[in-house]
Each structure stands twice: as structure tokens, then as C-alpha cells.
C-alpha positions as CSV (number, residue, x, y, z in Angstrom):
1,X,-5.2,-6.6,52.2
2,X,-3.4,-9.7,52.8
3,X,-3.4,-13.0,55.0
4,X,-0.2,-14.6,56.4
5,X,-1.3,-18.7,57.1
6,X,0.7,-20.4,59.6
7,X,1.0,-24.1,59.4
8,X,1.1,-25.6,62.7
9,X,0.9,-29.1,62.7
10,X,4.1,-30.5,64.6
11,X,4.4,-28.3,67.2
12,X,2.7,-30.3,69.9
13,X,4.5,-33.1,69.2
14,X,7.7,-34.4,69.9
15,X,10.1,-34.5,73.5
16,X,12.7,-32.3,75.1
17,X,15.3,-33.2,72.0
18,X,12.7,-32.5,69.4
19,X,14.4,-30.1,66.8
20,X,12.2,-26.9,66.3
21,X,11.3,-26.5,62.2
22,X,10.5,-23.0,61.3
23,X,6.9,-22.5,60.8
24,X,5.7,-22.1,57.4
25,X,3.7,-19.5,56.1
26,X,2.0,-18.4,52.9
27,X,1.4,-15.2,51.6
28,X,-2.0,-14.5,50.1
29,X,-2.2,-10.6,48.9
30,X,-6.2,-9.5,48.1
31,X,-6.3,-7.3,45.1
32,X,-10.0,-6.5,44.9
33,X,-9.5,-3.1,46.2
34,X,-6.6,-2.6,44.1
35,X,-9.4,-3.1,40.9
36,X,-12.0,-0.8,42.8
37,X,-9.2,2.0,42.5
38,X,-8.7,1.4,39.0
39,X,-12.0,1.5,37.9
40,X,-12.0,4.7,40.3
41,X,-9.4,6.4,38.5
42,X,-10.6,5.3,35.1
43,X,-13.8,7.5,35.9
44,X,-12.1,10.2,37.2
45,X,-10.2,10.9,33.9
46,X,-12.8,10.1,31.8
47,X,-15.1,13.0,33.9
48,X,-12.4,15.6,34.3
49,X,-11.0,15.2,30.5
50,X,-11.5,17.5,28.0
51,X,-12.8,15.7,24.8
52,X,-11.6,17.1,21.2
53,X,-14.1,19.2,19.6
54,X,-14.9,18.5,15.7
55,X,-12.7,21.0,13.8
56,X,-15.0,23.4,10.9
57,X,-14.3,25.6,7.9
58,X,-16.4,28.6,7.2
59,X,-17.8,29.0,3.9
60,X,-19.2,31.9,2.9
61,X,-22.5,31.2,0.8
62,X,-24.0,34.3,-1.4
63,X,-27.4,35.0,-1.6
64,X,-29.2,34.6,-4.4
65,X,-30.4,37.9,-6.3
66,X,-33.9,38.2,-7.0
67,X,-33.4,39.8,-10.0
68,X,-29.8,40.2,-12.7
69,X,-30.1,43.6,-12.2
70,X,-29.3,43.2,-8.5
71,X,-26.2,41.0,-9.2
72,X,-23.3,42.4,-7.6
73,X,-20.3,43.0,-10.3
74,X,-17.1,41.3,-9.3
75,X,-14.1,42.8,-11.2
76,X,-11.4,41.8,-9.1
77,X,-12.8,38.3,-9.0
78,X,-11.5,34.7,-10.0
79,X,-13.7,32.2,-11.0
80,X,-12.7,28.6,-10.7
81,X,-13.9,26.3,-12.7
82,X,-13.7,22.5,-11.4
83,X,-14.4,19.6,-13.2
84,X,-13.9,15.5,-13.9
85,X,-9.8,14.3,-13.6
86,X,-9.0,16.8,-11.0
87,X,-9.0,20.0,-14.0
88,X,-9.0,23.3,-12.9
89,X,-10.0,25.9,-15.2
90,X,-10.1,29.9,-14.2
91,X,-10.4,32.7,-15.8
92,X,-10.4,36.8,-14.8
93,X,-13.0,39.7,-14.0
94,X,-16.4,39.5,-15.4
95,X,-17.9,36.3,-17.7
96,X,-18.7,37.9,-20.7
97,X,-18.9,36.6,-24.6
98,X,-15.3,36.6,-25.3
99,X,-14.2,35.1,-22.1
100,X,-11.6,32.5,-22.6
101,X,-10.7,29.9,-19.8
102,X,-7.1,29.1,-18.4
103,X,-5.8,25.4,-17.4
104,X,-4.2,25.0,-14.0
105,X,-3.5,22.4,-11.1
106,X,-3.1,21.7,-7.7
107,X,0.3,22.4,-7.3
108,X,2.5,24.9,-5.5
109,X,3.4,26.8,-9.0
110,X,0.0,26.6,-10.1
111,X,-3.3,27.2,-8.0
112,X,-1.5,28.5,-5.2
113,X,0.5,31.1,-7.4
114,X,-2.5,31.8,-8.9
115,X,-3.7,33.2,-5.8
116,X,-0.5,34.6,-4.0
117,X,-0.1,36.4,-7.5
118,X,-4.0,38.0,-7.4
119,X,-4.1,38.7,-3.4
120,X,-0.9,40.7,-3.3
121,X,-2.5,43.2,-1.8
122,X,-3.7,41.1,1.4
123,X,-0.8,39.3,1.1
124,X,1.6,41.6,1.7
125,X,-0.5,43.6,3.7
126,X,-0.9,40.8,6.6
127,X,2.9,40.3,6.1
128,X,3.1,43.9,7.2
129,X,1.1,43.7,10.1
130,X,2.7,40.5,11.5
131,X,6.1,41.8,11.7
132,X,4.9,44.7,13.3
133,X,3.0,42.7,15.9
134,X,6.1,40.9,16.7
135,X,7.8,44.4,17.0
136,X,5.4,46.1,18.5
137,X,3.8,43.3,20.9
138,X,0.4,44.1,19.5
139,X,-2.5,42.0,20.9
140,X,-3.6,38.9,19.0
141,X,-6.9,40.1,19.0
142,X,-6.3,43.3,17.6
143,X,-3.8,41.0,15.0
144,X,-6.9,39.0,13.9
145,X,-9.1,41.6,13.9
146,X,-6.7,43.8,11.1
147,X,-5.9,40.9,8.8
148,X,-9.7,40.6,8.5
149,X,-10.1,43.6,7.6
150,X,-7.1,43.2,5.1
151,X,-8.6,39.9,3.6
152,X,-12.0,41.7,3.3
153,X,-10.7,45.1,1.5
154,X,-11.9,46.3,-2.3
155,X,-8.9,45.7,-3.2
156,X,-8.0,41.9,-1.6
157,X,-9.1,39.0,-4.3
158,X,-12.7,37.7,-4.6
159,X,-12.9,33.7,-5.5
160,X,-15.7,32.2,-7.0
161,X,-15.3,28.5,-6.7
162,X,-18.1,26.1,-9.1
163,X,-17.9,22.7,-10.0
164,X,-19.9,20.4,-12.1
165,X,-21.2,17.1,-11.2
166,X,-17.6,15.1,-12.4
167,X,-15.9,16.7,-9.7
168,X,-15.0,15.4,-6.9
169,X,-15.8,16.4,-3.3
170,X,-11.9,16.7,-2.7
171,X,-11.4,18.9,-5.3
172,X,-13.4,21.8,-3.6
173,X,-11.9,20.6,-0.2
174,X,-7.9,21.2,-1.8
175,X,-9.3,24.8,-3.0
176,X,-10.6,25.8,0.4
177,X,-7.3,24.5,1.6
178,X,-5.1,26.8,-0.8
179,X,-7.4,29.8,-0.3
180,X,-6.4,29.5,3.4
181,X,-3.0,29.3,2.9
182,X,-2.9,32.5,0.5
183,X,-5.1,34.2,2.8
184,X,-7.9,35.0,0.4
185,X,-10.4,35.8,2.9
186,X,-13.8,36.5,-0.3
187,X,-14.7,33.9,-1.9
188,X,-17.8,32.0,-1.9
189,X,-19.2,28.3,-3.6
190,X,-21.8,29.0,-6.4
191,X,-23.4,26.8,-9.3
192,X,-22.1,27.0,-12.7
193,X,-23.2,28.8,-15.6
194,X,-24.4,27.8,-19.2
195,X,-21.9,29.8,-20.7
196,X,-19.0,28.0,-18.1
197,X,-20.6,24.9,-19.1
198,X,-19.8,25.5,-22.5
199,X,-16.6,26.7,-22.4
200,X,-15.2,23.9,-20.0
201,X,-16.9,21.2,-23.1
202,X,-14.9,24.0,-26.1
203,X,-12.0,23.9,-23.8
204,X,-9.0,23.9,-26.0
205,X,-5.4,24.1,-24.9
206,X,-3.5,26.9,-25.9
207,X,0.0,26.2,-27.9
């Protein structure tokens, strides 16, 4: 690890009344294996560590009937409608003839009320179960397993989410976000309709 060099060139030299000089020495420390450990350690960590696994968001994609008279009706359903300068239109229930869209954003009093409003049912329902879980010390996995149920009930909200080819991919990320946070558990990404086509270019702003 290290050398000590001793430098001893005057000490054969000189008589009885030489004066005795203290010997020199230098100091030379080898750090090679000092960089063998490193590199040692370095692999280690990078074998034993755990690397971050890529996050994902499940999207739940319908299948497409064969025929209309196999389409499923979706009463307590809402449809939203995304288009070009971050618009959101929506409307309620079934799309029939008289069907009139409603104008609504991103914000907290707007999509995200939307939703809370709709999903009461699952809303309040999980509520309920969580504050009995902290009472009752029920098991997260039974936790889980009843808010999906809630979420998934014939009475929780059912979101249809379309968008046209101005909108942007963000757009549909921000809805998956908010349908997350308000717990809406049904809802599914389909292709827009003639008739939603036509409504979203009609689209007039109530007074």
C-alpha cells in the first residue's frame, strides 16, 4: 500500500564530531487497490438495486358490437366530447335527435365537478368504506377489493371519452387524470359519432 524511501547518502561519511542529520524519507501511498474497490462497489449496487419499473394506466376498451341491436344502452353515462383549443363538450344519457351539448374545462369547478356531482354514489360510498377501514382495521385488500366493486355498480357513473383529430393527446391524458381522482371506475375511449360531429361544428353557446 505504501513505500517509505530512505535517503542515505551521508551516513558513511564524516569523523567522530560529525553531527548526525535525520534521515529523510518520502511517503509514496499506492492507490490502485483503492480504485479496484470502487469499481467493486460500483457493481455491487448496480447488481443488488432495484430499478424503477415504468408506471401504467388501465384503459378499459369496449368491444365493438357486431350488430346496433347488440349495443349496450348506457343511461347513466357521460359522454365527453374533446376537441381542438382544449374544449370539452358533454352531454347526459343516451345520444338521441334532440341531444344538446354542454361547454366545460379543465378546471376544479368544471370537469372534476362534473364528475364528483354524477358518481355520488361511488363517491360517497368509498368515503364510507375508508373510514370504516380506519375504524375497523379492515385489510387493504379486502379495502380495494370493495371500492371496486363500488366503482363498478349500476348505479356508479359510466364515461365515454371521444375526441376528434384537433385534440390533443393531453387532453385525453387530463381526463384519465380527473376520472381517477373522482373515482369513476366505467369509462372507456371510443370514436366519435356523425351526429357528435355535428353537434360539436352547431355548437352554440347558451346565453
Amino acid at each position: 500500500m505504501a513505500d517509505v524511501q530512505t535517503n542515505d547518502q551521508d551516513s558513511g561519511k564524516g569523523g567522530k564530531h560529525k553531527k548526525v542529520r535525520a534521515k529523510k524519507q518520502s511517503t509514496h501511498i499506492d492507490m490502485t487497490p483503492m480504485v479496484d474497490l470502487a469499481f467493486l462497489l460500483l457493481t455491487f449496487f448496480m447488481m443488488t438495486t432495484t430499478f424503477g419499473k415504468p408506471k401504467t394506466m388501465e384503459i378499459n376498451m369496449p368491444v365493438k358490437p357486431d350488430t346496433p341491436e347488440n349495443q349496450t344502452l348506457v343511461n347513466n353515462a357521460v359522454t365527453i366530447l374533446l376537441t381542438g383549443d382544449d374544449k370539452i363538450y358533454w352531454y347526459f344519457g343516451e345520444l338521441k335527435p334532440e341531444t344538446k351539448l354542454e361547454l366545460t374545462n379543465y378546471s376544479n369547478d368544471g370537469l372534476r365537478k362534473l364528475f364528483l356531482d354524477k358518481n355520488k354514489f361511488a363517491v360517497d360510498r368509498i368515503k364510507q368504506l375508508r373510514t370504516e377501514s380506519a375504524t375497523n382495521n379492515m385489510a387493504d385488500s379486502t379495502l380495494k377489493r370493495l371500492e371496486v366493486e363500488a366503482k363498478g355498480a349500476k348505479q356508479a357513473l359510466m364515461v365515454l371519452v371521444k375526441a376528434d383529430d384537433k385534440a390533443k393527446y393531453k387532453n385525453i391524458v387530463d381526463v384519465l387524470d380527473e376520472l381517477n381522482i373522482t373515482m369513476v371506475g366505467k369509462y372507456a375511449i371510443v370514436d366519435l359519432a356523425q351526429q357528435e360531429f355535428e353537434l360539436i361544428n352547431t355548437f352554440k353557446p347558451q346565453p
